[in-house]
N, C-alpha and C positions, 0 to 999 in steps of 0.2 A: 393270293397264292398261299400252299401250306405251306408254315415253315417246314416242316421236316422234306419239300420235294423240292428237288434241283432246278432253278430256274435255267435252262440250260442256252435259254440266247444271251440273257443277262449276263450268267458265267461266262461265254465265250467273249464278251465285250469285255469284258474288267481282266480277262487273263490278256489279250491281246494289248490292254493299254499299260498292264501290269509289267508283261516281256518286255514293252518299249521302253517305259521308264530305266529298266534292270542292264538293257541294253547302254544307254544312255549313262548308267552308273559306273559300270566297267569302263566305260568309254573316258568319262570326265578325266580319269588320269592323263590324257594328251590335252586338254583343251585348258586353255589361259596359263599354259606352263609356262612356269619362271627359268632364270638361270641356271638352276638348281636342280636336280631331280628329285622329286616329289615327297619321299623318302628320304632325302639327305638331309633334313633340315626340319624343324618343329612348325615355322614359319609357311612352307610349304604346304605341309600335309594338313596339319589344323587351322591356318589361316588364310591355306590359299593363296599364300605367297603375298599377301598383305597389299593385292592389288583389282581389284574389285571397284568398278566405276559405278556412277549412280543407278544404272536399270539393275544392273548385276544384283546391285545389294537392296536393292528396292524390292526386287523378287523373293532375296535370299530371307530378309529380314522380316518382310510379310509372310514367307513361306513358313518361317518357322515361332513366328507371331500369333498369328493365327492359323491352329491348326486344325489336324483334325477331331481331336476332341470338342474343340470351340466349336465347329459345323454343327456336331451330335449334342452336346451340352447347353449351348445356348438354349435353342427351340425345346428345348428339355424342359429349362428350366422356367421358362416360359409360358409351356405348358404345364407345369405344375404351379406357378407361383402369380403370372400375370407381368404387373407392369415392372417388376419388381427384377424379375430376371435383366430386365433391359440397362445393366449399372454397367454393364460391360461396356455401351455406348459412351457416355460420357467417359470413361473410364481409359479408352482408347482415342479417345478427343484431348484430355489432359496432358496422355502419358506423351502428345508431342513436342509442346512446350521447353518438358524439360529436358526432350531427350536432346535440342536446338539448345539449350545453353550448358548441360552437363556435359553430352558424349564430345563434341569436338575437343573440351579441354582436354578429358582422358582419353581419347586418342593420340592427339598430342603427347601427350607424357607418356603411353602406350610405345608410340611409333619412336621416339625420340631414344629411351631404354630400351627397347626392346620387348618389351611386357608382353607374354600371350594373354595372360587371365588377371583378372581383377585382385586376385591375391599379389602377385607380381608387381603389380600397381603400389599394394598398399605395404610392399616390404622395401620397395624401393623407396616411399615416403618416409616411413616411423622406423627401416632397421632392425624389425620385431618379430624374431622368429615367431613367438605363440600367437600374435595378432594376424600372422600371414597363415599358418596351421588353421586357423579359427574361422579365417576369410575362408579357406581354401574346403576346410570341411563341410561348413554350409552350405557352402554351393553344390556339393555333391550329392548331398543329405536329400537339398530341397528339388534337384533334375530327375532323382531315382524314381520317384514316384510322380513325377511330371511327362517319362517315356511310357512309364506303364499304363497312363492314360492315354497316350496312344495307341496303345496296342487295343482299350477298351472299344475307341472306337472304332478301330479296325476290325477286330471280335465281331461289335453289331454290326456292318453291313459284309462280314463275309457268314454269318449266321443266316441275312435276310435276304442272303442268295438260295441259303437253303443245306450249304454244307456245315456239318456238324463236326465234333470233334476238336481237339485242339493242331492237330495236324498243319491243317491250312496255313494257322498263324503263326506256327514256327516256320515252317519253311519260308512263309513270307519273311518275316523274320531274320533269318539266316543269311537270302541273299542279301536283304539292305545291312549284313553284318559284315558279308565276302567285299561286294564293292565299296563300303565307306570303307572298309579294311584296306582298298584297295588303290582309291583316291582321294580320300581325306575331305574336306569341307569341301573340293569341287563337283566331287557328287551332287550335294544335296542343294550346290548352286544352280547347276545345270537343270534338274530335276525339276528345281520350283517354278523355272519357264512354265513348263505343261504342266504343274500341280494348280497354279495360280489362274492360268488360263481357262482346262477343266473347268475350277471350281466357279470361276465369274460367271461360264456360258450357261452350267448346272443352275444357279440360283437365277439369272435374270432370265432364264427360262420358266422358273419354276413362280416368280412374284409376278409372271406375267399370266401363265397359264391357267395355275390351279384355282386363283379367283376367279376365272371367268368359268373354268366346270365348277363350279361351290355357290355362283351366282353374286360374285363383287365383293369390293374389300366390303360393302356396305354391312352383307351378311355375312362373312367372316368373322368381323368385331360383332354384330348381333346374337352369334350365338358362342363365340367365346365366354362373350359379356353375360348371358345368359348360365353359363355352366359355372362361369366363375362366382355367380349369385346363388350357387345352387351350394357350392361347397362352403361358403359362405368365411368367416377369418379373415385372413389380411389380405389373400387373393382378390384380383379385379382388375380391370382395364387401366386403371389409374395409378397412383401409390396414394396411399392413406399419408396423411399430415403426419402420424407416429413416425412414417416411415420415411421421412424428407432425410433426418440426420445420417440415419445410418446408411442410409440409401448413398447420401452423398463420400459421408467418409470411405466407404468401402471403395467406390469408384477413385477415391485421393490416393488412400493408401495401397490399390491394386495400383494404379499410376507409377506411384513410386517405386515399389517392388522391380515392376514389370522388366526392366531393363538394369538389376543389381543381377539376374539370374544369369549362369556361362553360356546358356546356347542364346541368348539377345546380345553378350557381351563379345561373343563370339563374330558373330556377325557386324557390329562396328568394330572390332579390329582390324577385321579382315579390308575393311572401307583402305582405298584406295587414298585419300584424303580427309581434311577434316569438313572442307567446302562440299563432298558427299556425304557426310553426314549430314549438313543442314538445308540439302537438297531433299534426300529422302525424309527429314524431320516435315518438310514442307506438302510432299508428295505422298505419304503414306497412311493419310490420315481418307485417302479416297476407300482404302480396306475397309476404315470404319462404316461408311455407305454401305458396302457389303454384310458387315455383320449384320446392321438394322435391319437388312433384308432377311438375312437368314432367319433373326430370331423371327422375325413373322410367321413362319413357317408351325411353330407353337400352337400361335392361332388358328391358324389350317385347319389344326389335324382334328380340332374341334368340331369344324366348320365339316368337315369331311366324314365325320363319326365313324371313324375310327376305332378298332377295339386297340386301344394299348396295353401291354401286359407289363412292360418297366417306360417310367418317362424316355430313357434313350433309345427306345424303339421307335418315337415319335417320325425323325426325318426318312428312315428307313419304307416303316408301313406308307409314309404318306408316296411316296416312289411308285414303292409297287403298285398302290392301290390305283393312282388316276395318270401313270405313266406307263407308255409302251414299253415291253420287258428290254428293249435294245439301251434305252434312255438311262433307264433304271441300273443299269451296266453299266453305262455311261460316267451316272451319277456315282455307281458305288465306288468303281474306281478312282474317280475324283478324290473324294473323302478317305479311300487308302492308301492313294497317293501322298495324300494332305497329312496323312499320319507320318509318311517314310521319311518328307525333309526334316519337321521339325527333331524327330526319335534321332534321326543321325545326326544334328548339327547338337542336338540336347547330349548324345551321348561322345562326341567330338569334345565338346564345351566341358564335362567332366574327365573326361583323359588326359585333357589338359590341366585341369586343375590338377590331378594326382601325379602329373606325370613333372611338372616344375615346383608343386610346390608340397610336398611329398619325397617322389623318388630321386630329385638332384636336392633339394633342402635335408633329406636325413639319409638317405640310403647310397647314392650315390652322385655325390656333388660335384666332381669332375667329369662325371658324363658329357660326351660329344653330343654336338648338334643334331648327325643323324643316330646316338643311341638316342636321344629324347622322343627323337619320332617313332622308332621301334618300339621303345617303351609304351608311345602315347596311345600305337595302333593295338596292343596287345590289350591294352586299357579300357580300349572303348568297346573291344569284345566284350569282355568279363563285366563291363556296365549292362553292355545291351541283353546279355545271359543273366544278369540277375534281374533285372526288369521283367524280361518275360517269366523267366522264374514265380517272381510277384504276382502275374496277372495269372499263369496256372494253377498255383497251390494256395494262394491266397482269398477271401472275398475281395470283390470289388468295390463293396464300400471303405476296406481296409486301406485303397490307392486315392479313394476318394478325399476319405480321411488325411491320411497324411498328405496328399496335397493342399487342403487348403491349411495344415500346418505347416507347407514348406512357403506357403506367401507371407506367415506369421515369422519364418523363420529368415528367411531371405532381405525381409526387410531392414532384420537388426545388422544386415551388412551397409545399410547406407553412410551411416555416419564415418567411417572406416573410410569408405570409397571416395566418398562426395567431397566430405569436409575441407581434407587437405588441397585438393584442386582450389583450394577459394582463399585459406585464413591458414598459418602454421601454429593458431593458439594451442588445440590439443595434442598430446603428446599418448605414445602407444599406450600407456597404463589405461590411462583413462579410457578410452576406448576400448579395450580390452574388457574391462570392468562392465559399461555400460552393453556391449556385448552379449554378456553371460546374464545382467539382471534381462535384459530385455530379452532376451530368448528364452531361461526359466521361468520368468512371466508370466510372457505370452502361451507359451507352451501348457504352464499351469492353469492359466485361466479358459483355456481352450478346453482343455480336458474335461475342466469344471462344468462347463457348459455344455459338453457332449459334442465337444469337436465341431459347432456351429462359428462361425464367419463373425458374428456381433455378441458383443458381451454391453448388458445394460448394468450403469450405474446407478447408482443413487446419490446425488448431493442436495443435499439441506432437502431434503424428503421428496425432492423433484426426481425424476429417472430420465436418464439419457442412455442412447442406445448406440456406440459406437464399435468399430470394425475392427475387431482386437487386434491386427497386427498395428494397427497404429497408436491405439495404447499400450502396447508394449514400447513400441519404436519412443513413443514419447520418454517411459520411463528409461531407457537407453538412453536418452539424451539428456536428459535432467540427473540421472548418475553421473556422466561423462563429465558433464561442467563441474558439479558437486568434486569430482573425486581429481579433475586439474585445478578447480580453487584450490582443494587441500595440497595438493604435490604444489602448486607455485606458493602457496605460504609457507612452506617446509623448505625451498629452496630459498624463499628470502630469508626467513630465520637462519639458515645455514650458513646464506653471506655475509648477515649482518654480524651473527657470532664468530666468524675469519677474518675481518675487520680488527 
């Protein structure tokens, strides 16, 4: 199909799944309501009334997990890099583990205070206005350009319908601003029902069909593996030995990250219990299956020849090209669906940070239950409008960019979060400290490097090649201890001279 012509059954399919979803959103304010009206209460509107059983969040938490940039970006990267892209795998294999022994304690201590957001968490611990300020900022810093990737890939499959302009994607836009505006985190719970379902029927459709028109996975990999020999560098079917380390940290350190960020943080809170969280810790790892499939889709497009004009056109063209135009509607919807849970729970997740730890911490501290939620709703507009914003006036690798510096960045929030749940050794300074080295750092050495993911070392003339937000996070941590050794020698000196 050309791009510049309207595929008009396509269109008709993604506007009809488009109205239902939108339907569905406006709607979520009557469904799973608490005692409370909606609006009356922070609790309510941002967390859904903190009563979400295991499908509920299993849906809610994959939905805005994996999204839809992850659909478009995986096989992207895939397609341009080989086996290399595939870290995302292990990477969502990891981050279960820990999400089964970290999140139930911080729910606990969430549900027990009161906590909506992770900054909440950590002022309830340490007492530390600037260390909750610092929690609080990150987190908004690092979601900003996390929504706006969604919007990218909402952009390429409302471009590979054929409509041009940026028209389309505001208005899409707009409404998922009117109804999260309207019901708060039960929107985009409700929603991920049929984002999540779409997206399964889309891919095991798609890992079953297109190799049999392409002639089997056999020649799939045949002539990836081929093109990938053509371009020759790190790309292949495999990973190069160089690339075991970095390969593996990135997959650690994206683990770790993945669920310090407000809209993952969002979504265990909102968990009904702590026993749902290590149910979904147990159950959500079936996604993972999912993405492996996706990324295959990489291969495909090889297999398929394809003319691609950007890597994230990949999942799009392969649509059009070897599916029926109703499918391909089907499909596009799925993946703009895929974009609306995570953008609204991503931009829920930061109203909330602004809105407890921000406008009741300096501007208004006496603020009611339901001003917090007026506040929060007003919040998450002005998030989702400067997002778009980003993705209109901005380039795209500019959202690119700062997103993988907000995995850099997001991570210097663990020790903060994590630590006190376990051991009360460090105390706010220190943390705060190890904080700012490890995000000037990290931040620093990213730049150095040209905004790339892996930063190689040199020690004793050997070169190691690891996932800069986790040597940032390191030097974070090796500050932190350094600078409570020095505050606990300064505090015995202190006793011993009162003596």
């Amino acid at each position: 199909m050309d791009g510049n012509q309207i595929n008009w059954t396509a269109l008709s399919v993604f506007i009809f799944f488009f109205v239902l979803v939108t339907v569905m959103g406006f709607w979520a304010s009557n469904w799973q309501a608490g005692k409370t009206a909606h609006d009356a209460h922070l609790d309510e509107w941002g967390l859904g009334g903190r009563n979400f059983g295991t499908w509920i969040t299993w849906f809610l938490v994959g939905g805005d997990f994996y999204t839809a940039y992850t659909v478009i970006a995986v096989p992207a990267l895939v397609y341009a890099v080989g086996a290399y892209g595939f870290f995302a795998l292990p990477y969502t294999i990891l981050v279960y583990p820990i999400v089964f022994v970290i999140m139930p304690r911080l729910w606990h201590v969430a549900a027990k205070s009161g906590h909506v957001t992770a900054a909440d968490v950590v002022y309830g611990r340490y007492q530390s206005h600037p260390l909750e300020l610092a929690i609080a900022l990150t987190g908004v810093l690092a979601t900003m350009p996390y929504i706006a990737l969604q919007l990218v890939g909402m952009e390429v499959v409302i471009k590979a319908l054929g409509l041009t302009g940026e028209l389309p994607l505001a208005a899409a836009f707009v409404i998922l601003a009117l109804y999260t505006y309207k019901a708060g985190l039960r929107a985009p719970a409700l929603i991920a029902f049929v984002k999540d379902l779409m997206i399964y029927i889309v891919v095991l459709v798609a890992v079953v069909l297109v190799p049999t028109k392409l002639g089997g996975y056999g020649q799939v990999f045949q002539v990836a593996g081929e093109a990938f020999a053509a371009k020759g560098g790190a790309t292949g079917l495999v990973l190069k030995p160089a690339q075991f380390l970095p390969y593996a940290s990135l997959a650690l350190g994206s683990a770790l990250a993945a669920f310090m960020y407000p809209h993952t943080l969002t979504g265990i809170f909102a968990a009904k219990s702590a026993n749902t969280i290590r149910k979904n810790a147990v159950f959500l790892p079936a996604y993972t299956v999912l993405l492996g499939l996706i990324a295959l889709l990489g291969y495909m497009a090889y297999a398929a020849h394809l003319p691609i004009k950007t890597n994230n056109d990949v999942v799009p063209a392969l649509f059009n090209a070897l599916f029926p135009s109703w499918f391909s509607g089907f499909a596009f919807a799925a993946i703009a669906i895929g974009a609306l849970v995570p953008a609204a729970v991503m931009s829920i997740g930061a109203a909330n940070l602004f809105t407890r730890n921000f406008w009741k911490a300096y501007v208004q501290p006496e603020v009611s239950p339901a001003g917090e939620a007026k506040v929060a709703k007003v919040a998450s507009l002005v998030v989702k409008v400067g997002a778009l914003a980003f993705i209109l006036f901005l380039p795209t690798k500019f959202a690119l960019d700062l997103q993988l510096l907000g995995g850099v960045w997001i991570l210097q929030t663990f020790p903060s979060v994590v630590f006190g749940l376990f051991f009360n050794w460090f105390r706010a300074p220190a943390l705060l400290a190890g904080w700012i080295v490890g995000l000037v750092g990290g931040s620093w050495i990213a730049f150095a490097d040209g905004i790339k993911p892996v930063h190689t070392l040199t020690i004793g003339g050997d070169s190691v090649s690891l996932y800069t937000g986790l040597i940032a996070l390191a030097m974070n941590i090796v500050v932190a201890v350094v600078v409570q050794l020095a505050m606990g020698n300064r505090q015995a000196a202190a006793a011993n001279a009162a003596r």
